[in-house]
C-alpha positions in Angstrom: -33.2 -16.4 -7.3 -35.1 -13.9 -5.3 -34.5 -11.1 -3.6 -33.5 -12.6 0.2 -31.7 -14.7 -1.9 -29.0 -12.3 -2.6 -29.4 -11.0 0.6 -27.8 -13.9 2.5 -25.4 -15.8 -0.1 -25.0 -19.2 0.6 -21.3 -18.9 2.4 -20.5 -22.6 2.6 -17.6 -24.3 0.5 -16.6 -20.5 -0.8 -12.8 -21.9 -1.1 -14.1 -24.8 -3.3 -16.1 -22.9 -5.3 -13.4 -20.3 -5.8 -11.0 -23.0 -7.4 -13.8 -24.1 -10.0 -14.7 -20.2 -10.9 -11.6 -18.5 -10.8 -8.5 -18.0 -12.9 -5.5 -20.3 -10.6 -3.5 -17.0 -10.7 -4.3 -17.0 -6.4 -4.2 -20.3 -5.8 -7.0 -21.0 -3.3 -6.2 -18.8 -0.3 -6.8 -20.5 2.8 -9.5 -18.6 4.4 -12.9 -17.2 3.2 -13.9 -14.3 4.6 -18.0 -13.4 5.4 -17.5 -10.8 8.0 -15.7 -8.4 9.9 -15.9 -5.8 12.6 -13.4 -3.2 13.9 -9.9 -5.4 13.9 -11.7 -8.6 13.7 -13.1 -10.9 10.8 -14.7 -14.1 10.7 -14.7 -16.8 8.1 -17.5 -19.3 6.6 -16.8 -21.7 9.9 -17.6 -19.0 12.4 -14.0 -18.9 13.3 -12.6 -15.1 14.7 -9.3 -13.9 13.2 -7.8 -11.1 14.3 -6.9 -9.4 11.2 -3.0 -8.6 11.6 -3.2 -7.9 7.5 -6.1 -5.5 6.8 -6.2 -6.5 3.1 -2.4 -5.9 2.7 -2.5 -2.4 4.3 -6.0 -1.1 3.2 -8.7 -1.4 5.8 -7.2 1.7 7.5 -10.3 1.8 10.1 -10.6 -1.7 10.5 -14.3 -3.3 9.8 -17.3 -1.8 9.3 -16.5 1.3 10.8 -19.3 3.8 11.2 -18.0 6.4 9.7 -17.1 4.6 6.8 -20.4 2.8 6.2 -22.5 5.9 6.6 -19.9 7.7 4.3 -20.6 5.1 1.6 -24.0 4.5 2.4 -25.1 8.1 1.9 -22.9 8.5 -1.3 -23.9 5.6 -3.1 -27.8 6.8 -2.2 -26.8 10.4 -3.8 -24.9 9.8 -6.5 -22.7 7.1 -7.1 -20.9 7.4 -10.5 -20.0 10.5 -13.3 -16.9 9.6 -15.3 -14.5 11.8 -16.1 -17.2 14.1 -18.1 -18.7 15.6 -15.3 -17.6 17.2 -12.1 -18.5 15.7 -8.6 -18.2 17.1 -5.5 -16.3 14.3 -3.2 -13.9 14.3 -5.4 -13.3 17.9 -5.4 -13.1 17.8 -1.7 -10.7 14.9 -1.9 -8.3 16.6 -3.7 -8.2 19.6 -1.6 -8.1 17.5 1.2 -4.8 15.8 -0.3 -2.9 18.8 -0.9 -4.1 20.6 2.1 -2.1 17.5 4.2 1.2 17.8 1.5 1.4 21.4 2.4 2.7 21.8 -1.4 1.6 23.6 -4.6 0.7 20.2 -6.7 -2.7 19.1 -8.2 -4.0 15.2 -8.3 -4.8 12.6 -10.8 -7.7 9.9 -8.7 -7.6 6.3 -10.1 -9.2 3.1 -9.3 -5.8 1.3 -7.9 -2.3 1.4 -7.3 -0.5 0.2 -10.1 -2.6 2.5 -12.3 -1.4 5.8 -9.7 1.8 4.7 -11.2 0.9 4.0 -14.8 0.3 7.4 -14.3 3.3 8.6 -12.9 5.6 7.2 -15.8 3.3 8.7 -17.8 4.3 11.9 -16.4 8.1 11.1 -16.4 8.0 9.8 -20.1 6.4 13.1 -21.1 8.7 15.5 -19.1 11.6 12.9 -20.1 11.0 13.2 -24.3 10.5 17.0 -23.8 14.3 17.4 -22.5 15.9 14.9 -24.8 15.9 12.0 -21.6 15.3 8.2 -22.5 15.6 6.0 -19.3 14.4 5.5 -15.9 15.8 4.1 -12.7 14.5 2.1 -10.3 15.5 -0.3 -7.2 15.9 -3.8 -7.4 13.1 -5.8 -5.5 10.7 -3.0 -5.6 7.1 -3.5 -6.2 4.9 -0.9 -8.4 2.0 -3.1 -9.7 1.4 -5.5 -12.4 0.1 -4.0 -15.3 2.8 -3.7 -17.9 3.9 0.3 -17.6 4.1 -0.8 -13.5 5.7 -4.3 -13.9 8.4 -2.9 -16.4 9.1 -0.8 -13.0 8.8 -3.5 -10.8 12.8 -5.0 -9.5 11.7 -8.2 -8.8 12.5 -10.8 -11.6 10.0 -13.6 -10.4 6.8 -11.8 -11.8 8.6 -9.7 -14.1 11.0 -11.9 -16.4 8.2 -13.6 -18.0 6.1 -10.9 -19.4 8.9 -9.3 -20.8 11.0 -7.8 -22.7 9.5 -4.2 -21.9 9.5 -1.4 -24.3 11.2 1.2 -21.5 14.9 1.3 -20.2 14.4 1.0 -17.2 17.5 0.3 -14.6 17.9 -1.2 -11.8 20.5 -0.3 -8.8 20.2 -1.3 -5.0 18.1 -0.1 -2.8 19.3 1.9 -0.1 22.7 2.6 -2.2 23.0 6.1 -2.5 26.6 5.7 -4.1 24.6 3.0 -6.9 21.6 5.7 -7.7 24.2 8.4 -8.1 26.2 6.9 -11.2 23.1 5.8 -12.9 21.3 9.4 -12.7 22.7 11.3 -15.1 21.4 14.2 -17.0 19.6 11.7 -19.4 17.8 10.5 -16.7 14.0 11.2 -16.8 12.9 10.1 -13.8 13.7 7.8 -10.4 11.0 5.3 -8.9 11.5 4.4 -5.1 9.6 3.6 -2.4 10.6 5.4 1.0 9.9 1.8 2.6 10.1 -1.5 0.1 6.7 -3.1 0.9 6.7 -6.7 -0.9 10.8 -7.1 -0.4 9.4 -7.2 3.5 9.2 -3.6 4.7 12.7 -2.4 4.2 13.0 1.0 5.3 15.6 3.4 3.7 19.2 3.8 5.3 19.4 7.2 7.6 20.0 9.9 4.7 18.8 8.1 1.3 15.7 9.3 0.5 17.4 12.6 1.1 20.2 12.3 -1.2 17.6 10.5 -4.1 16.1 14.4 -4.0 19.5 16.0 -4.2 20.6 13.5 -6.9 16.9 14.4 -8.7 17.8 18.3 -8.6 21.1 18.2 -9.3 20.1 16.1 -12.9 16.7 17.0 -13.3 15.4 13.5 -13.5 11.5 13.6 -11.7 12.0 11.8 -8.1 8.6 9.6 -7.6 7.9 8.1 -4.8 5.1 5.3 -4.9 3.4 5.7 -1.3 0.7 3.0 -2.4 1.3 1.0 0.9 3.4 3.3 3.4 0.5 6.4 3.2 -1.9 7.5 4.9 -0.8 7.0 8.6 0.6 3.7 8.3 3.9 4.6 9.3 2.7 6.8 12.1 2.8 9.8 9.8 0.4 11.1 6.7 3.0 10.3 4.3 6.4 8.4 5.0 8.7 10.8 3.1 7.8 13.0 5.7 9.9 11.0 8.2 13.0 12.3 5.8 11.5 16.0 5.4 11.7 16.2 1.3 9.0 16.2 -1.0 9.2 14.0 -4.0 7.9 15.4 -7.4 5.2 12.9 -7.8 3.8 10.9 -5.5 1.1 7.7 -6.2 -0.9 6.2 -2.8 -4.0 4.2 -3.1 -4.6 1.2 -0.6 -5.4 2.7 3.0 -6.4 5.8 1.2 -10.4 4.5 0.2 -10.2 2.3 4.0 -11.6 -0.6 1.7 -13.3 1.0 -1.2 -10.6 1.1 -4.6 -9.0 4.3 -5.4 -5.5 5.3 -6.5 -4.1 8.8 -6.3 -1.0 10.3 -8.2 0.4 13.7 -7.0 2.4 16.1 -9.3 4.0 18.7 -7.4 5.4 22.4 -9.1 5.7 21.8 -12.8 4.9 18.1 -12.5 1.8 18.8 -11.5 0.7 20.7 -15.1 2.6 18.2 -17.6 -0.3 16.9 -18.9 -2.4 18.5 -21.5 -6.0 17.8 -22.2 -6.6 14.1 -23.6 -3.2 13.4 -22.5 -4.8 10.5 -19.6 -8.0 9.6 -17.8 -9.5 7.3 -16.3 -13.4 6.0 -16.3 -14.3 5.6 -12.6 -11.0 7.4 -10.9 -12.7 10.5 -9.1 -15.4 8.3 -8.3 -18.1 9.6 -5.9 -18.1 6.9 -3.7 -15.1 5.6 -3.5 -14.1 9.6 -3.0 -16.1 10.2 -0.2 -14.6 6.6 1.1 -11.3 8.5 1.3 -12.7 11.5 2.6 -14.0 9.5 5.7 -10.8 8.0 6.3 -8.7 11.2 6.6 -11.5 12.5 8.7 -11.8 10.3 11.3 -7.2 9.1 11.5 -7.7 12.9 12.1 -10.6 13.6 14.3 -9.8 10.2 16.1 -5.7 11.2 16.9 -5.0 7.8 14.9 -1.4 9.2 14.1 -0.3 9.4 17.5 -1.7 5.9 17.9 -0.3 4.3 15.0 3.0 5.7 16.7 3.0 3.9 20.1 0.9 1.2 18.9 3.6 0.3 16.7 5.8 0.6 19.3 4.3 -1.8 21.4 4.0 -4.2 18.7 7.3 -4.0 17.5 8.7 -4.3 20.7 6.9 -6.9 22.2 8.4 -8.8 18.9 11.6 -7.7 19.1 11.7 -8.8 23.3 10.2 -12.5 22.9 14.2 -13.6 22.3 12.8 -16.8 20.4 15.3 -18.3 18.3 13.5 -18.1 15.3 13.3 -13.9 15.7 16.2 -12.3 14.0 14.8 -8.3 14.5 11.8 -6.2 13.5 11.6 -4.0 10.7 9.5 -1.1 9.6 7.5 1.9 11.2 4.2 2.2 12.8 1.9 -0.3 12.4 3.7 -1.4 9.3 6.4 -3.7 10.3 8.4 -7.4 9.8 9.3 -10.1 11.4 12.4 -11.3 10.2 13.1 -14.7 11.0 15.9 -16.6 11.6 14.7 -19.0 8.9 12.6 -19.1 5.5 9.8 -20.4 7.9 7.5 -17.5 7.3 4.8 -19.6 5.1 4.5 -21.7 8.2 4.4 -19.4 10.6 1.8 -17.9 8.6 0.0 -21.3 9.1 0.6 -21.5 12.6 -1.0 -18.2 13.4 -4.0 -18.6 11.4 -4.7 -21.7 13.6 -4.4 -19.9 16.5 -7.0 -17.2 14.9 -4.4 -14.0 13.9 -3.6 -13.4 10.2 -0.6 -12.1 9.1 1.4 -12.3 6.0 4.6 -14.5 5.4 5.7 -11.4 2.6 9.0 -13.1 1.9 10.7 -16.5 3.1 12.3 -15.2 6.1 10.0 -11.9 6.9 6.2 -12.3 8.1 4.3 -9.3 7.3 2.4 -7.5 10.4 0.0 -4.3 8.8 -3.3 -4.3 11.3 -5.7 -1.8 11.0 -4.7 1.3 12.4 -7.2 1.2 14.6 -6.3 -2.1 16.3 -6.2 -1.7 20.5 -3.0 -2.5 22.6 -5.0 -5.2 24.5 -5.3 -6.6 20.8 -1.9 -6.5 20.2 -0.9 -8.5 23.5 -3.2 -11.2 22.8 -1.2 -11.3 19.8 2.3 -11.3 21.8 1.3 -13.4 23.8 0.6 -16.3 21.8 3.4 -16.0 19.3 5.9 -17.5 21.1 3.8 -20.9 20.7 3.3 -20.2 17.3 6.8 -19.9 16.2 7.5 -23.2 18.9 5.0 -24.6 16.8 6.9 -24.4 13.6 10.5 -24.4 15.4 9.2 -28.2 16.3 
C-alpha cells in the first residue's frame, strides 16, 4: 500500500465491509459517512445529509470548522501525547477554562469519554461514602451513564443493564422527576445521588419546575454527594454552558464529555468544595485523559460558542426548531421536548425508527432515541434557513410513515 494510498481510502461498500470486520454489537448502521462540512455530511454515494444528530450531541461546531482543524492541526504538530507523568499546557488551560465558566471553587479530572467522567464520579462518592460509614447510591430509573460496568451499574434502564449483572454496588432506583420518591430513599446512609438535569437516551426529558432544586436541598440536608452527569446537556446545548444553570444550583460533581472536544474524545469530571480534593495520589488516572490534542480540541470549542455568541443562538435557534415542530399539527406529533438545540419529537406513535427512515431519504438525519420520541441535536451551529428546510419537509416525512 503506498502512501496516496492511505490518503484516499477506497470508500465503496464501507457498510459491507463493516459487517464482515466488526463486532455485530451496532448492527450495520445505515449510512457511511466520508465527509462533512459545517451542518452538512455526505456519505459513500455522494448523497448530502443534513446532520440533525451531530454524533449524538458532539460535533458542537458542526464539520470541519476552521477553528477546530487549525486547533488540532497545530497541536498534534507540537505535541500530541504525555500521559499522566508529565504536565501539558492545553490541558492546563482547559481546566482553568472549565472552572472559570462554573464560577465555583472545584478542580477537574480530564478523561477520554463519558462513561469513564463517571467511573470517576462514583469513584469519588464511594470514597467520600466509606469515609462516613454510607453504603448505597441512588439513581433514576431510565437514566443513561455509560456502559462500562461502574457506569452501567448506574444506568436505570433494564434492557442493557439486566444482563451484565448482578453489580457489586447498591445502587437504587426511584423516578425521575419524583421529588417525593428521591426524598425517602436519601437518607443519611446515602453516599451519593446520580441525575441528569435532562434524561438524554429516555428522549430528552427535562426535570419538573423545582426538582433539580430540591435533589440539592435533599443532598445537603443528608450529606449524600449530588452528581450530575452533563455528558450530553453541556456545553451550550441547552442554550446555556451547563443545564443546571437553568435551575441556579451547583451539583457537587459534575462529568461532561461529548460536545466538550467538538469531535475529538475527552471526558471531564468536576469536584466542587471538598469533592474536589477526595482523591489522594494513586487514587485514579487515566493514560491519555489531559491529552494535548484532544485538550486544545475543547479549548477551541469554548472559544469560538463564545467568541461566535453561539449561546444566544442555540437559544432562538432552538426556538424556531422547536416550534416549527410543535405548529405542523400533524397527527402523528404529540409535543416537543427539551431545550435548545437539544429537543424531541414525541410522536403519537412508536413510529420513530421509521420516521428515522423516512428522513434519511429525504437527506436529514436524526435519531429515533425511543419508540415514540425522534431525537433532534444539530450542531450548534446549524442556520435557521437550515432548520426550515428541515420544517418544511417533515410534514411529508411523517405522511410518509402515517401511510
Amino acid at each position: 500500500m503506498t502512501k496516496d494510498d492511505l490518503a484516499k481510502p477506497d470508500a465503496t461498500g464501507l457498510r459491507e465491509r463493516h459487517a464482515t470486520a466488526f463486532m455485530p454489537n451496532y448492527g450495520v448502521p445505515p449510512v457511511a459517512l466520508v465527509r462533512g462540512e459545517g451542518a452538512y455530511v455526505w456519505d459513500e454515494a455522494g448523497t448530502r445529509y443534513l446532520d440533525l444528530i451531530a454524533g449524538i450531541a458532539v460535533s458542537s461546531l458542526g464539520h470541519g470548522h476552521p477553528a477546530l482543524v487549525e486547533a488540532v492541526s497545530r497541536q498534534v504538530a507540537t505535541l500530541a501525547h504525555t500521559s499522566n507523568l508529565f504536565v501539558n499546557e492545553p490541558e492546563v488551560l482547559l481546566a482553568e477554562r472549565l472552572l472559570g465558566l462554573l464560577g465555583a471553587p472545584a478542580k477537574v479530572f480530564l478523561a477520554n469519554s463519558g462513561t469513564e467522567a463517571n467511573e470517576c464520579a462514583l469513584k469519588l462518592v464511594l470514597k467520600h461514602g466509606r469515609a462516613g460509614g454510607r453504603g448505597y447510591v441512588v439513581a433514576a430509573e431510565n437514566g443513561f451513564h455509560g456502559r462500562t460496568l461502574g457506569a452501567l451499574s448506574l444506568t436505570g434502564k433494564a434492557s442493557i443493564r439486566d444482563q451484565f449483572g448482578p453489580f457489586p454496588l447498591d445502587v437504587r432506583f426511584v423516578p425521575y422527576g419524583d421529588a417525593d420518591a428521591l426524598k425517602q430513599a436519601v437518607t443519611g446512609e446515602c453516599s451519593g445521588v446520580f441525575l441528569e438535569p435532562t434524561q438524554g437516551e429516555a428522549g430528552v426529558v427535562p426535570p419538573p419546575d423545582g426538582y433539580m432544586a430540591a435533589a440539592r436541598e435533599i443532598c445537603d440536608a443528608t450529606g449524600a454527594l449530588l452528581v450530575l452527569d452533563e455528558i450530553q446537556s453541556a456545553i451550550g446545548r441547552t442554550g446555556h454552558w451547563f443545564a443546571h444553570q437553568h435551575d441556579g444550583i451547583v451539583p457537587d460533581v459534575l462529568t461532561l464529555a461529548k460536545g466538550l472536544g467538538g469531535g475529538m474524545p475527552i471526558g471531564a469530571c468536576v469536584g466542587f468544595g471538598d469533592a474536589g480534593t477526595l482523591f489522594a495520589k494513586g487514587d485514579h488516572g487515566s493514560t491519555f485523559g489531559g491529552n494535548p490534542v484532544s485538550s486544545a480540541a475543547a479549548l477551541a470549542v469554548l472559544g469560538t460558542i463564545d467568541r461566535d455568541g453561539l449561546l444566544a443562538h442555540v437559544r432562538s435557534a432552538g426556538e424556531r426548531l422547536a416550534g416549527g415542530v410543535a405548529g405542523l399539527r400533524h397527527p402523528l406529533i404529540a409535543g416537543v421536548r427539551g431545550r435548545g438545540l437539544w429537543l424531541a419529537a414525541v410522536l403519537t406513535a412508536p413510529v420513530a425508527a421509521q420516521v428515522q427512515e423516512a428522513a434519511q431519504r429525504a437527506g436529514f438525519l436524526v435519531n429515533a432515541v425511543q419508540p415514540d420520541a425522534v431525537r433532534l441535536a444539530p450542531p450548534l451551529i446549524v442556520t435557521e434557513d437550515q432548520i426550515d428546510t428541515f420544517l418544511a419537509a417533515l410534514p411529508a416525512i411523517l405522511s410518509e410513515v402515517a401511510s
